[in-house]
C-alpha positions in Angstrom: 0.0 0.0 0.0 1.2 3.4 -0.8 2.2 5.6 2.2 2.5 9.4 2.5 5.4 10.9 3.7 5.5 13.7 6.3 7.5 15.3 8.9 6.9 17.5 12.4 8.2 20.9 12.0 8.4 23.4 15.2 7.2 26.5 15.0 9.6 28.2 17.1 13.3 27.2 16.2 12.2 25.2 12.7 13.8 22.3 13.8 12.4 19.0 11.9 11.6 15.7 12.1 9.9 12.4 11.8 6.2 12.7 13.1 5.3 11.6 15.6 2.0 11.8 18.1 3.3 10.8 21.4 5.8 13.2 20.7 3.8 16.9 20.8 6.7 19.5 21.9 10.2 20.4 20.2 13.7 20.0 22.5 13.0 23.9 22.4 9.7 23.8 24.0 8.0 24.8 20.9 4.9 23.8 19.3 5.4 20.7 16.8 3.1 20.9 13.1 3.2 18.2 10.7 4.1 19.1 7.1 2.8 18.0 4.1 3.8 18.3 0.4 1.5 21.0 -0.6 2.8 20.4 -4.3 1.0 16.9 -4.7 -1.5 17.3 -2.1 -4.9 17.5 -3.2 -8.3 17.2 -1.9 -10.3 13.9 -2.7 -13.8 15.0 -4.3 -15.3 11.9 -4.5 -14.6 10.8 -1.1 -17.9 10.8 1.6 -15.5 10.8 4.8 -13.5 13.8 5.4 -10.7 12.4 6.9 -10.8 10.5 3.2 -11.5 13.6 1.7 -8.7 15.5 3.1 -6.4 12.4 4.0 -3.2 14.4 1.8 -3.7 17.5 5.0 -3.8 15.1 7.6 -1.0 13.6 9.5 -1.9 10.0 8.6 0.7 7.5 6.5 -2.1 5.2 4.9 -5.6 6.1 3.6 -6.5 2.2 5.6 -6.0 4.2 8.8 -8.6 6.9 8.0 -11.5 6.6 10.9 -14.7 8.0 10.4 -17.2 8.1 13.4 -20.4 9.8 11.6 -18.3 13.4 12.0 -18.2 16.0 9.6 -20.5 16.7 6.1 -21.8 19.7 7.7 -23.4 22.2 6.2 -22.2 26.1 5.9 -25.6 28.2 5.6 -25.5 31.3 4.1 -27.8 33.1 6.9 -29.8 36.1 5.2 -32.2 37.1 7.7 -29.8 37.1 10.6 -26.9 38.7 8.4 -30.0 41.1 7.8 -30.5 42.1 11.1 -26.6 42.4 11.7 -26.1 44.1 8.6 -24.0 41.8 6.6 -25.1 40.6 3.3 -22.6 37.3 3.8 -22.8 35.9 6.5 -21.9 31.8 6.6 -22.7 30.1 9.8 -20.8 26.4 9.9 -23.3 24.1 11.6 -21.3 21.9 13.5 -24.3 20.6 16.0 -24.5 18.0 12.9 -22.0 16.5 14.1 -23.0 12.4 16.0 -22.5 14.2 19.4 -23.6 17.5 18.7 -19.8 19.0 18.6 -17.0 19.6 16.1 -14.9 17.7 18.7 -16.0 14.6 16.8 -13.5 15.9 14.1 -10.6 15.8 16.7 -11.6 12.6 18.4 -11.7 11.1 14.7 -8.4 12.1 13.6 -6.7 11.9 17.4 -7.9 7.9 17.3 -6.8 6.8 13.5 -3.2 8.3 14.5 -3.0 7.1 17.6 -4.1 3.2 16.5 -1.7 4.0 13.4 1.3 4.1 15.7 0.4 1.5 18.4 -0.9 3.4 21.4 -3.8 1.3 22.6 -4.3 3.1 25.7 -3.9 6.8 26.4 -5.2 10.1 29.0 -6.9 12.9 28.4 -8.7 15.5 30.0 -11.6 18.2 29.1 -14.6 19.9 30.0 -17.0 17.6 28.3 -17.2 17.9 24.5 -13.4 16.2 24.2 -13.8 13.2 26.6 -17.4 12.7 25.1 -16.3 12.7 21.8 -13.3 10.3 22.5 -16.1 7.9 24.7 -18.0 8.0 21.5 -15.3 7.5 19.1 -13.5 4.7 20.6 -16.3 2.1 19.4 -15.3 2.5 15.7 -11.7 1.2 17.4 -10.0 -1.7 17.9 -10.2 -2.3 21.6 -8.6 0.8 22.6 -9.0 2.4 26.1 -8.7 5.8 27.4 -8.6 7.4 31.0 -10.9 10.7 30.9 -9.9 13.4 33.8 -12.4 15.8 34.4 -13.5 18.6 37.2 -16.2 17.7 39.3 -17.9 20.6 38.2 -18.1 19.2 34.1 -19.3 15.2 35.5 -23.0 15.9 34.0 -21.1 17.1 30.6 -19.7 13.7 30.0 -21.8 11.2 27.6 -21.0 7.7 27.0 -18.8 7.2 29.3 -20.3 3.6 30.1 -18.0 2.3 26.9 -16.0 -0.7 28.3 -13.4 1.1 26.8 -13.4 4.1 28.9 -12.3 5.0 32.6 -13.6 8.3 34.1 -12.0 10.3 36.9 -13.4 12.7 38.8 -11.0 15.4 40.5 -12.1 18.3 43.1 -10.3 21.3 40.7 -11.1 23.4 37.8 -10.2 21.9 34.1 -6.7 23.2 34.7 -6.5 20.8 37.7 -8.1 17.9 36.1 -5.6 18.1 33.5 -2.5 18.4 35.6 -3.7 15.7 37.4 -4.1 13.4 34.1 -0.5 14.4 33.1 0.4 12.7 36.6 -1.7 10.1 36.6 -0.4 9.1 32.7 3.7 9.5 34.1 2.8 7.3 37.2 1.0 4.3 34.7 3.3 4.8 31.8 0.7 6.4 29.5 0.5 8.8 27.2 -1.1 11.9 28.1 -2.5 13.0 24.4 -1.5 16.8 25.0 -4.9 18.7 24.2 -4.1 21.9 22.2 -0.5 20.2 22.0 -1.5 17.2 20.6 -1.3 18.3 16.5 -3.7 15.2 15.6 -6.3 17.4 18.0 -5.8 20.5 15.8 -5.8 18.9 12.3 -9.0 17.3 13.1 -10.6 20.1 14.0 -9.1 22.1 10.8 -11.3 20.0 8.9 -14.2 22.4 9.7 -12.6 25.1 7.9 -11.7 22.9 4.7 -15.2 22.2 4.5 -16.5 25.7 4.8 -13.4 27.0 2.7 -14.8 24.6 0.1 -18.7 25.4 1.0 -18.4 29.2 0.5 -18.7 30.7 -2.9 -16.6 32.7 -1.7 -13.8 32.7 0.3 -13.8 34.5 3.7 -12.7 37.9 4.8 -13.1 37.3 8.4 -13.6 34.0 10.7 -15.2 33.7 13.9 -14.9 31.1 16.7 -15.2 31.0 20.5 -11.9 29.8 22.4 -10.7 28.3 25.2 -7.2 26.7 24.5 -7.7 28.0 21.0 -6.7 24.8 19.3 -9.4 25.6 16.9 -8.9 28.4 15.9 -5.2 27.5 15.1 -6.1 24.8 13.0 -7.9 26.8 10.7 -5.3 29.2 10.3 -3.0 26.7 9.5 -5.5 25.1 6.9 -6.2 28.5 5.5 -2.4 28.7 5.1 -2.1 25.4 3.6 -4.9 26.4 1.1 -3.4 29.3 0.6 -0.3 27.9 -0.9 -2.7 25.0 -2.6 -3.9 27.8 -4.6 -7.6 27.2 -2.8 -7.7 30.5 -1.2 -6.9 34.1 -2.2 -5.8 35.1 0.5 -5.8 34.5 4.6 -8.7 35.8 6.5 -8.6 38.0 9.4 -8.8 35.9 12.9 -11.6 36.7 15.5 -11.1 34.8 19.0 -14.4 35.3 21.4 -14.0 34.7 25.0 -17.4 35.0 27.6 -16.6 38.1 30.0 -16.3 35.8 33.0 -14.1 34.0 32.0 -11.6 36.0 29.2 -8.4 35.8 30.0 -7.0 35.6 26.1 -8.9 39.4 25.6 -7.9 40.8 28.9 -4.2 40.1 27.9 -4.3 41.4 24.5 -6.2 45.0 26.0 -3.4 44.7 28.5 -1.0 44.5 25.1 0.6 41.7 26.4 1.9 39.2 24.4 1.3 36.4 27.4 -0.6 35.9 30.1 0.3 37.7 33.3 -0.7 36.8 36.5 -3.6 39.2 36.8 -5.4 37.9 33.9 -5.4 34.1 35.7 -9.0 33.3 36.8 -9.3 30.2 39.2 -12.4 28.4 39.5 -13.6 30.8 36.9 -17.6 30.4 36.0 -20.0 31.1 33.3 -22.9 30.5 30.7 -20.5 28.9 28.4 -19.0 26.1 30.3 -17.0 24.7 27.4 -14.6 27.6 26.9 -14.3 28.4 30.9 -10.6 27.7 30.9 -9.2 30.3 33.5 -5.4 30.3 33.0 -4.4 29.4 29.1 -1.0 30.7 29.2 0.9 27.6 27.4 -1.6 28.8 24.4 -2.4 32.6 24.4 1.0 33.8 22.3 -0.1 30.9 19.4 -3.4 32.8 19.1 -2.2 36.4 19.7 0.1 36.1 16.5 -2.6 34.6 14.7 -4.5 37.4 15.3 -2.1 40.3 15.4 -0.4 38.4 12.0 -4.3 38.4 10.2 -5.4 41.6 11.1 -7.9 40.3 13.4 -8.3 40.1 17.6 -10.3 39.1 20.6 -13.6 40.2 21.4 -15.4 39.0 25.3 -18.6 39.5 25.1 -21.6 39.3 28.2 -24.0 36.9 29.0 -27.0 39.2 27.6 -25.0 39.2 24.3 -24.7 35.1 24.1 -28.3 34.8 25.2 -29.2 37.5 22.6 -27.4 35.9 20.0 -28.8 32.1 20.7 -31.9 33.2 20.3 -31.3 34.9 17.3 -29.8 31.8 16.1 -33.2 30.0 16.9 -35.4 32.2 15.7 -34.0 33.4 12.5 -32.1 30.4 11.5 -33.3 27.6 13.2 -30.0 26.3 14.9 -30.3 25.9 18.8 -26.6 25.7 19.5 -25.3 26.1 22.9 -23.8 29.5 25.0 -19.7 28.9 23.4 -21.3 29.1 19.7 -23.7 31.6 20.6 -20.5 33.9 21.9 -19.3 33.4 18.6 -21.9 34.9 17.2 -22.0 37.5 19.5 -18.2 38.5 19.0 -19.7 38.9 14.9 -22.8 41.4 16.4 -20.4 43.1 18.5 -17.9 44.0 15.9 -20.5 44.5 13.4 -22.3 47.1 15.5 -19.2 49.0 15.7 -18.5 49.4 11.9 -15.6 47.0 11.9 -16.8 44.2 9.4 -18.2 45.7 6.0 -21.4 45.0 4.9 -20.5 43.0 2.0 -17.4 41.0 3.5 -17.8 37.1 3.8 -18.1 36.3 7.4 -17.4 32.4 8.3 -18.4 31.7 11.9 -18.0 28.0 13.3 -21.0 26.9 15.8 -19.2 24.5 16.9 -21.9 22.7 19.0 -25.0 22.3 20.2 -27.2 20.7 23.4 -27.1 16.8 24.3 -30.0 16.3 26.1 -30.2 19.4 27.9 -26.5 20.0 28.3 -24.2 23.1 27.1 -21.8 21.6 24.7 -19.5 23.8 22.8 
């Protein structure tokens, strides 16, 4: 079977080498990206799967590893009466509660589980608020026999879905998502595991990039600015880095500008950049922090701010917060006038678009992509 050939690069000192997933951070501490050959790659038309689709942009050696767990195919509405009432005349809203569990984290959890069986890990930790370890629960019964260890805060327990997979172990730890985390990374060095990294984990963020392929591709035209909610931001990087990739593929004109939306009880990426600080400071660390949007309440992202500060700063775009008023607001526009019921971290996304809309800084007739990245499961917030 023909293989595809690949390499990590860091983004800090450029350093390269073979890929590989257990091994997320350069000897520099940077951030690790696979690279492809964007001179044969190509996007696969006639392929229903878009990990098939988009196998060339993915960091996969063999199309037989592809996994597809129902994620993805999602539509990208062009929404006129809402654009109407915000006063944009192209406005593209990627519907991501299609996804089998109601979050583009299905996109991650897909891509995360083909590498990972690809190169042998069996058995693996990871932490989130919900949407991630759901996914993950979900996605491991398209595996073969894999298991992971979830680590979660006691506050995100009634987040977690299908957790009652043989396959999956849940712990339950008395911190915030920062806490859970450290304590996965702990609990993965004591059993010999592999902690999967989150936002370091590149499988994580070339999943999720798929989104923006598929609305890239969606659009009749290409997008002047993008919106999505953050936490980590891992997102948001990935589809920066497959707008780059398209870019130089010759599938896009030219990069859109970057919009990161935070909730304002919890927005320690946008206090930061008012601050003009290029990382976090100790002032703009919230612990315990709370909020409508429980997906995106991650109170101390310091390991990921500068990643999304240059994206923004380097695209022309920024950070908006916006209140609870403004995400209600916006879900219910969303309902009403589109027919979407997402949950409060899309809905902020949507409000970051009204807010900078209302203040002139989006023109009426610029494309606007912005990723709902999730929706409700059974009552539940999901992001």
């Amino acid at each position: 079977m023909t293989t595809k050939d690949f390499r990590a690069a860091c983004v800090r000192c450029g350093a390269s080498r073979p890929y590989a997933a257990v091994d997320p951070r350069c000897s520099c501490g940077g951030l690790l990206d696979p690279v492809y050959d964007l001179t044969t790659a190509r996007v696969r038309e006639d392929e229903e799967a878009p990990s098939a689709r988009y196998f060339d942009l993915l960091p996969l050696h063999r199309p037989d590893s592809v996994l597809h767990i129902g994620d993805g195919n999602t539509p990208c509405v062009r929404a006129r009466t809402l654009g109407s009432r915000l006063g944009l005349d192209h406005l593209y809203l990627k519907d991501e509660t299609r996804n089998a569990t109601r979050t583009t984290k299905d996109r991650m959890a897909a891509c995360v589980l083909a590498v990972l069986q690809e190169q042998g890990v069996s058995e693996f930790v990871a932490s989130s608020t919900g949407n991630s370890s759901t996914s993950f629960a979900w996605g491991l019964r398209f595996t073969d026999a894999m298991k992971v260890h979830l680590f979660t805060g006691r506050d995100f327990v009634d987040r977690h879905q299908y957790t009652h997979h043989p396959g999956v172990e849940l712990h339950v730890v008395d911190d915030d998502f920062v806490g859970a985390a450290a304590a996965g990374r702990a609990f993965a060095a004591d059993q010999g595991l592999l902690f999967e990294g989150g936002f370091f984990n590149s499988g994580r963020r070339e999943g999720l990039k798929l989104a923006y392929l598929e609305a890239y591709d969606q659009m009749p035209r290409p997008p002047a600015v993008v919106f999505q909610a953050v936490s980590s931001g891992m997102g948001v990087y990935g589809a920066h880095k497959g707008a780059r990739e398209y870019l130089a593929m010759g599938r896009l004109p030219a990069l859109p500008r970057f919009v990161c939306v935070q909730q304002l009880t919890c927005a320690p990426m946008w206090r930061a950049d008012q601050d003009g600080s290029d990382h976090i400071r100790p002032q703009h660390v919230l612990r315990r922090p709370q909020g409508l949007a429980k997906a995106i309440l991650r109170g101390d992202p310091s390991n990921t701010y500068p990643f999304m500060r240059a994206i923004t700063t380097g695209t022309g775009g920024g950070f908006a917060a916006v209140s609870d008023d403004e995400m209600a607001r916006a879900r219910r526009w969303l309902a009403e006038d589109e027919g979407i019921p997402v949950c409060f971290a899309a809905a902020a996304a949507l409000a970051g678009v009204a807010q900078l809309a209302a203040r002139g800084e989006i023109g009426r007739d610029e494309p606007v992509l912005v990723n709902l990245t999730g929706g409700e499961r059974d009552g539940r917030a999901d992001d």
